[in-house]
BATOR-197104 format. One record per residue (C-alpha): residue in one letter; x, y negated, z. Coordinates in steps of 0.05 Angstrom, whole numbers, padded with zeros to 5 digits, always signed. Example, Ala and Ser with C-alpha at 12.3 -4.5 7.8 and 13.67 -1.06 7.14 Angstrom:
A+00246+00090+00156/S+00273+00021+00143/
//
This chain:
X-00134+00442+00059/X-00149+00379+00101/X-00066+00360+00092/X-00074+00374+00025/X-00134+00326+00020/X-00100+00268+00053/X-00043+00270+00011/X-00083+00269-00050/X-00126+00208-00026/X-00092+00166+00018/X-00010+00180+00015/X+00004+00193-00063/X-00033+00131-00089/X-00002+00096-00025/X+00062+00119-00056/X+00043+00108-00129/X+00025+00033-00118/X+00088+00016-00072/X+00129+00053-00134/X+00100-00002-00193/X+00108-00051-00135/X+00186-00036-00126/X+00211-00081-00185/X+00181-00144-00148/X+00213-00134-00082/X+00281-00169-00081/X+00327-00109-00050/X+00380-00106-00102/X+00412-00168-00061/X+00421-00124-00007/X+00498-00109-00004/X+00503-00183-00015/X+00455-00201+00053/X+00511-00223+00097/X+00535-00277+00053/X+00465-00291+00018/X+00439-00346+00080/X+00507-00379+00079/X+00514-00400+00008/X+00436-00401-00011/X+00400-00466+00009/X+00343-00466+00056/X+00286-00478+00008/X+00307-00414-00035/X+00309-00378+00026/X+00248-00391+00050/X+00218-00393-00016/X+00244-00318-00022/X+00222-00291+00040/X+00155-00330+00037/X+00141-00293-00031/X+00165-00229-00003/X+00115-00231+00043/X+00055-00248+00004/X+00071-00185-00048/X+00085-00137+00013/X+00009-00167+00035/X-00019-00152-00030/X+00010-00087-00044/X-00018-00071+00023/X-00083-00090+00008/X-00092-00065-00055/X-00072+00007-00021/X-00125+00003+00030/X-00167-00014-00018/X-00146+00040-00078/X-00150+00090-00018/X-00215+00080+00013/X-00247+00080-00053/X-00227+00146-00072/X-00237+00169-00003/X-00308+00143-00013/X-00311+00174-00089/X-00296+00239-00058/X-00343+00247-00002/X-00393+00218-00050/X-00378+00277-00102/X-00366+00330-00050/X-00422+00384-00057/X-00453+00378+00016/X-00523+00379+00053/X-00552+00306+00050/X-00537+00300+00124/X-00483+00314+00175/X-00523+00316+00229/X-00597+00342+00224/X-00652+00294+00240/X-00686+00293+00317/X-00750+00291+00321/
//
């Protein structure tokens, strides 16, 4: 149960969110990365991998973020006792 839990709130939106975020991230110049830094000036390089890096940031944020609000939607809708632990006296 507890595996099944995590994957529902923390892995599949992880997932979900780096899936829309796919299209963004520049890999279909992969087969062409050996001769991409010798013909492609240093401005658009940097450019590239500067941009690269601020999506990769945001996609990561927006994943902790997605996650721990559903995590916190969850335990907020679970049916428990108000407390974990009870109250000393």
């Amino acid at each position: 149960m507890q595996v099944f839990l995590s994957f529902c709130l923390i892995a599949a939106p992880t997932a979900a969110i780096l899936w829309f975020a796919r299209d963004i991230v520049f890999a279909d110049d992969a087969d062409l990365a050996r001769e991409y830094f010798s013909v492609t000036p240093l401005f658009e390089s940097v450019w590239r991998v500067t941009l690269y890096t601020f999506i990769k940031k945001k996609t990561t944020w927006v994943a902790v973020v997605v996650t721990s609000v559903l995590s916190c939607l969850f335990i907020r809708w679970t049916a428990a006792s108000p407390g974990l632990y009870p109250r000393a006296a």
